[in-house]
C-alpha positions as a LaTeX table, in Angstrom:
\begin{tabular}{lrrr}
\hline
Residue & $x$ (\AA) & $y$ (\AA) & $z$ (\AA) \\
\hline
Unk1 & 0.00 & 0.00 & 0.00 \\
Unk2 & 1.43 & 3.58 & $-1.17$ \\
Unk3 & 1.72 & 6.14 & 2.07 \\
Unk4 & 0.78 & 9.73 & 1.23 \\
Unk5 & 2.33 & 12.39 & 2.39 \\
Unk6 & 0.61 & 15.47 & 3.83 \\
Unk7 & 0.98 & 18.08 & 1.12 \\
Unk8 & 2.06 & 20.40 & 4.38 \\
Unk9 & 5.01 & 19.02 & 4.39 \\
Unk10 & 6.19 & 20.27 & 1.14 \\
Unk11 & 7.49 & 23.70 & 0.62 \\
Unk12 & 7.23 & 25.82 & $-2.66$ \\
Unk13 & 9.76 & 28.49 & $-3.67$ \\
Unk14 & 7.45 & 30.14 & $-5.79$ \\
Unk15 & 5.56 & 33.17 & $-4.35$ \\
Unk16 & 2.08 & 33.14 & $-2.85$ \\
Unk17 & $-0.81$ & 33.91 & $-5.73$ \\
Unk18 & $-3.50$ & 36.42 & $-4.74$ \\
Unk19 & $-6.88$ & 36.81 & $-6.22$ \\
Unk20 & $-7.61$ & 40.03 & $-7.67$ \\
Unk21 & $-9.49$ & 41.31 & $-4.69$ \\
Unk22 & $-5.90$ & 41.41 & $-2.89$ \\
Unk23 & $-4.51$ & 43.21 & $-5.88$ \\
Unk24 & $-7.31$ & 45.96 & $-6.12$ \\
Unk25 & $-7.49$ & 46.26 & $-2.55$ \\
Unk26 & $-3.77$ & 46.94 & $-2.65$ \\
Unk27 & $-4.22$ & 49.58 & $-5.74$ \\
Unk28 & $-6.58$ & 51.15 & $-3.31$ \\
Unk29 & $-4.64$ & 51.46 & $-0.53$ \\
Unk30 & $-1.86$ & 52.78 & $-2.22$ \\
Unk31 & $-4.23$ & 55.55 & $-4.20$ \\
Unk32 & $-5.47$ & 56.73 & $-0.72$ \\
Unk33 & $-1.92$ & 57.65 & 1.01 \\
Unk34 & $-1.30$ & 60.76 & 1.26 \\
Unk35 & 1.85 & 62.54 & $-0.37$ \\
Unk36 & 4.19 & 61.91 & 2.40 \\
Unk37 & 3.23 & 58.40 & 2.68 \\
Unk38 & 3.04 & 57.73 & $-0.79$ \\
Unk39 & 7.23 & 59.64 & $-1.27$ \\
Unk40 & 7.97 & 56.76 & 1.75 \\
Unk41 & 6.07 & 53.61 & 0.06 \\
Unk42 & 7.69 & 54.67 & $-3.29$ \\
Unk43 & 11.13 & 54.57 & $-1.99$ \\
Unk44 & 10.87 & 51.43 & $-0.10$ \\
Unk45 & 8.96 & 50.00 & $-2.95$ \\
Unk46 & 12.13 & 50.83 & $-5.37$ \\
Unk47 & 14.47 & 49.12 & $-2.90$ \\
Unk48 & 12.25 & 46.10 & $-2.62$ \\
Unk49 & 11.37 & 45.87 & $-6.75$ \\
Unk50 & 15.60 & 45.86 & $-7.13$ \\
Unk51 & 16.45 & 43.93 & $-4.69$ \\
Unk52 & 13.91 & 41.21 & $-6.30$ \\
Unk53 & 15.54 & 42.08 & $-9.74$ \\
Unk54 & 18.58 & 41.94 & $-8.20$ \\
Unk55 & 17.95 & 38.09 & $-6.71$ \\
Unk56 & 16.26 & 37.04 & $-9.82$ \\
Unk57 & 19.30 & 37.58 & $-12.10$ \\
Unk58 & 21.63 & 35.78 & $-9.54$ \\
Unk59 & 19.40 & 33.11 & $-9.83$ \\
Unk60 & 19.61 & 33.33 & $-13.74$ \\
Unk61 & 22.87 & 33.20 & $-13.93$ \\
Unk62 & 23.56 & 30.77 & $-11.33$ \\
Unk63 & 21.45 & 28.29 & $-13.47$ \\
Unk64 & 23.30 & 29.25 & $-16.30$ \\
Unk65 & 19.99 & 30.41 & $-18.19$ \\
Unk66 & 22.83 & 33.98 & $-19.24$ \\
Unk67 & 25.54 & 31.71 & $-20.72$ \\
Unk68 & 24.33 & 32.09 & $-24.24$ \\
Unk69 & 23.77 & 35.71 & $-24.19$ \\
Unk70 & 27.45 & 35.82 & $-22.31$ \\
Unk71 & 28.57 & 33.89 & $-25.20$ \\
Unk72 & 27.19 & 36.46 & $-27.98$ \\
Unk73 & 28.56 & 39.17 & $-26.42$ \\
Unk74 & 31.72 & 37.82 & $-26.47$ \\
Unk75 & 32.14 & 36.74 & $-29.84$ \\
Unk76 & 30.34 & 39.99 & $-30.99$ \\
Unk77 & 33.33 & 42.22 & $-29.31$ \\
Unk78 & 36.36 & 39.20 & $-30.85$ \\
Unk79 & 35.02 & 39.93 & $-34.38$ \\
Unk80 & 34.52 & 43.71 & $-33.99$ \\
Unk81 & 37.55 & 46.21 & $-34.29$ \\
Unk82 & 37.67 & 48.21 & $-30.95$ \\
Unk83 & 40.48 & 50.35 & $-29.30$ \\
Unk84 & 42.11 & 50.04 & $-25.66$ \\
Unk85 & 40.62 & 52.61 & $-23.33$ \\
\hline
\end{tabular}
């Protein structure tokens, strides 16, 4: 007989999905700051956004999933004359 597992017990590295309800109520919250709040979400939203940016890429290139652009940019500067700075 096959034992299932609880599906607690597993762990996902994706991020949680919310329903569109989240999202609007989120859109709404953010339209109702006022300036001063808004200036302070904005900034910490920019830090947040590139620091995301900033993990997906490491994770890109970690997996290798840059190699082949790497790769074209390389031979595109080999075959092209250039100049020392």
């Amino acid at each position: 007989m096959h034992r299932r597992t609880p599906t607690a017990q597993y762990k996902s590295n994706s991020p949680p999905r919310h329903s569109m309800p989240d999202i609007k109520a989120l859109e709404a919250a953010v339209q109702a700051l006022p300036p001063p709040a808004l200036a302070q979400f904005r900034r910490w939203f920019t830090e947040f956004d590139s620091a995301a940016w900033d993990r997906q890429l490491e994770a890109d290139a970690s997996a290798g999933k840059l190699d082949a652009l790497l790769d074209e940019a390389a031979e595109d500067y080999k075959s092209q004359p250039h100049r020392q700075l």
